[in-house]
C-alpha positions as CSV (number, residue, x, y, z in Angstrom):
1,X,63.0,185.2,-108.8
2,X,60.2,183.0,-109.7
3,X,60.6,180.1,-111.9
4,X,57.0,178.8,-113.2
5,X,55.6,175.8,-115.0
6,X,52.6,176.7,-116.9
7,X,50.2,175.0,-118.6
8,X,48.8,176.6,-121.8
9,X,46.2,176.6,-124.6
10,X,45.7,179.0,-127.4
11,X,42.5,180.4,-124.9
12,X,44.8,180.0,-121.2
13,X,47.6,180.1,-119.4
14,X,47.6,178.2,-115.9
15,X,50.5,178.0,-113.6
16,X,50.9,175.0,-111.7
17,X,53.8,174.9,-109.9
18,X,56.2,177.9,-108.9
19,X,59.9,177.5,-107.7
20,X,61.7,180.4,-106.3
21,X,65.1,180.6,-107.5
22,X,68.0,182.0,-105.6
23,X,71.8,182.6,-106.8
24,X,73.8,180.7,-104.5
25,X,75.3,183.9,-103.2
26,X,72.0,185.2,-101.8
27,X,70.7,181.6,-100.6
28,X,74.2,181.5,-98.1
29,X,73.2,185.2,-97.1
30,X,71.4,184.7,-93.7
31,X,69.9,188.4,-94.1
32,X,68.7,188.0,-97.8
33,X,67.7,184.5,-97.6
34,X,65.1,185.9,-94.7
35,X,63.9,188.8,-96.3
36,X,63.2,186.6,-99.7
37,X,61.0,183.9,-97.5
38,X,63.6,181.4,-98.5
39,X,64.4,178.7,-96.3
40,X,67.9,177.9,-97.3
41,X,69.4,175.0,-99.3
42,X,65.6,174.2,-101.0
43,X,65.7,177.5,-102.0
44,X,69.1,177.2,-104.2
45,X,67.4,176.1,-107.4
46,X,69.1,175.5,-110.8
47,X,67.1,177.8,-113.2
48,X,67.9,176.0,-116.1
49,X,66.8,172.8,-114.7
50,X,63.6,174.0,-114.1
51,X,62.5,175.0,-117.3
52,X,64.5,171.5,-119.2
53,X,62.3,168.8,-118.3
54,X,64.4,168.1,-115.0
55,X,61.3,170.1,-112.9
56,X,60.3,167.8,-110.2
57,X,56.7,169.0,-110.2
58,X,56.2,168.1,-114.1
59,X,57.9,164.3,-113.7
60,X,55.9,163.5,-110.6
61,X,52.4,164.6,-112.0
62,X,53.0,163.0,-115.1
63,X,52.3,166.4,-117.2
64,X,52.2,166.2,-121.0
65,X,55.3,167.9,-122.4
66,X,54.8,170.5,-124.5
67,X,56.2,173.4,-126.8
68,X,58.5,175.1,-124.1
69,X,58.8,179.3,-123.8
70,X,61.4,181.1,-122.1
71,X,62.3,184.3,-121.8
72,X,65.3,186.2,-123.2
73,X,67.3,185.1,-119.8
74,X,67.4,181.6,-120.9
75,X,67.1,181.7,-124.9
76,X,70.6,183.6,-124.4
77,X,72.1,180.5,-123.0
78,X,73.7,178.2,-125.5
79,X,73.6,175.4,-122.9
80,X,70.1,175.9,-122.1
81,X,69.1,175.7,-125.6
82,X,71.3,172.4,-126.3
83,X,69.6,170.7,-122.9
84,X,66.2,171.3,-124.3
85,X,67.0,169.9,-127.6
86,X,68.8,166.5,-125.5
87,X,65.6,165.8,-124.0
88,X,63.5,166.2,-127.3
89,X,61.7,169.2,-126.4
90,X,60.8,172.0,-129.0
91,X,61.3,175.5,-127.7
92,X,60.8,179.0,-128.6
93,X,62.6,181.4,-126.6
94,X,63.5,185.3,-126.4
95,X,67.1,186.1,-127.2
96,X,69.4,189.0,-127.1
97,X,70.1,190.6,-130.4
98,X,74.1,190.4,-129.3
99,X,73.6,186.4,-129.4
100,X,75.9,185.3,-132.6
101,X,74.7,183.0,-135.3
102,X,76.0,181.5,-138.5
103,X,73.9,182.2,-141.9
104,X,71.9,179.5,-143.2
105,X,74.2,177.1,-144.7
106,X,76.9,178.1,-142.9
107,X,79.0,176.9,-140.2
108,X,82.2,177.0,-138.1
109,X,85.6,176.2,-140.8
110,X,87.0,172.5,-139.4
111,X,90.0,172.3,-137.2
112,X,93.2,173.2,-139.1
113,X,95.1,170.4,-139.4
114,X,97.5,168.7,-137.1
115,X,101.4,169.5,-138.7
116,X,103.2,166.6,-136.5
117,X,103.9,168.8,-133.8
118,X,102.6,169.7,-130.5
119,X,99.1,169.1,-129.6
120,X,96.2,168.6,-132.2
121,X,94.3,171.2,-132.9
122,X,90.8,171.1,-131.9
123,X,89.4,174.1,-131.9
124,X,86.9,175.3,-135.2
125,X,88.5,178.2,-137.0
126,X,86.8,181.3,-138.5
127,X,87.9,183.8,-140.4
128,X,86.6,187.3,-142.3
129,X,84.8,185.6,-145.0
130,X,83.4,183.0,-142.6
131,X,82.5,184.1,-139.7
132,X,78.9,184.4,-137.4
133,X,76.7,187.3,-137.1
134,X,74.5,188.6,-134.5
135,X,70.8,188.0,-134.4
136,X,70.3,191.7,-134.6
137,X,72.1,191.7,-138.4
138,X,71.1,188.1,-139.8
139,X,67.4,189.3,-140.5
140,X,68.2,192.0,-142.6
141,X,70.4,189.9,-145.1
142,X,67.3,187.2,-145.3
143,X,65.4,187.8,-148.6
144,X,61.5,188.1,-148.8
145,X,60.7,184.6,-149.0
146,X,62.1,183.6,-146.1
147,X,59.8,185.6,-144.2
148,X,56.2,184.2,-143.4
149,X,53.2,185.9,-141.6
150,X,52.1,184.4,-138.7
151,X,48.9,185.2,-137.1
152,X,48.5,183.5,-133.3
153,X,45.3,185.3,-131.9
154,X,42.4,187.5,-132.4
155,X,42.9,190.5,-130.7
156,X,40.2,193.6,-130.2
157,X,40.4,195.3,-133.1
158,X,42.0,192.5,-135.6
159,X,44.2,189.7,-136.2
160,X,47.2,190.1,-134.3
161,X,50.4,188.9,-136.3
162,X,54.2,189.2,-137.4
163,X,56.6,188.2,-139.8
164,X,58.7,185.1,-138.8
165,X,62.0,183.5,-140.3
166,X,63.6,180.3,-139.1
167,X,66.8,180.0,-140.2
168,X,69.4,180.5,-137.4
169,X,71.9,178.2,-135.8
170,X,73.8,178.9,-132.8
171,X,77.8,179.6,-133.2
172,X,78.6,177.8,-130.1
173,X,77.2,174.6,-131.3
174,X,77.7,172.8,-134.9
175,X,73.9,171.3,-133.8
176,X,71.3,172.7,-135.7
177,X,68.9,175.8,-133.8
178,X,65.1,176.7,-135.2
């Protein structure tokens, strides 16, 4: 696979720097590593990394950072999502409608708490009433004004454009998501 990093305008898109990306399994496979072209240890790349900032081609040339995309791939990664907010970057990114969510205002129920006896408890609770939902189900609960129309580019015969809602935060995290 090929990791890019692009730089775009509302008029362009211009790729400046590709990456190929191996799983670790096919970089130590003498016969796949030859028939992807890849030389071996430089060809072991950590996706993620490429597309959080941590892209050696974008540090050394000093290129402006940017609104980042990313496909469903890494949008379904909670980790992912978490390193681009660390390093300050605003994303939009493609998910999987199986990735969970809490409902605005919502969020995991505290730890229960500790009864003198055994370890702490630590982890966050949910429970029937209180619990995430899956991308897929979260829009259909929203009501009209939560929606907006967005319109991004002309296309040949007219606008083209969409409804949006922001309003989703990731249940593996108690950080905010947009």
């Amino acid at each position: 696979m090929a990791v890019s990093l692009s730089l775009s305008t509302e008029h362009a898109s211009l790729p400046i720097a590709w990456r190929l990306y191996l799983p670790e399994v096919w970089a130590k496979d003498g016969k796949r590593r030859k028939k992807t072209g890849g030389t071996g240890r430089d060809s072991i790349s950590d996706q993620g990394g490429d597309c959080t900032g941590t892209n050696p081609h974008r540090s050394k040339r000093e290129i402006p950072v940017g609104v980042v995309l990313a496909a469903a791939a890494y949008g379904t990664d909670t980790k992912f999502r978490e390193a681009l907010t660390d390093l300050g970057l605003f994303y939009v990114v493609g998910i999987m409608s199986s990735v969970i969510v809490w409902r605005p205002g919502q969020g995991p129920l505290p730890a229960a708490t500790w009864k003198g006896q055994g370890r702490p408890p630590k982890y966050l609770r949910r429970n029937p009433r209180h619990a995430p939902v899956t991308v897929k189900t979260l829009p259909r609960e929203l009501p009209p004004p939560a929606w907006k129309k967005v319109g991004w580019r002309q296309g040949t015969r007219h606008l083209l454009q969409s409804r949006f809602a922001a309003c989703a935060r990731s249940s593996g995290s108690p950080r905010f998501r947009t």
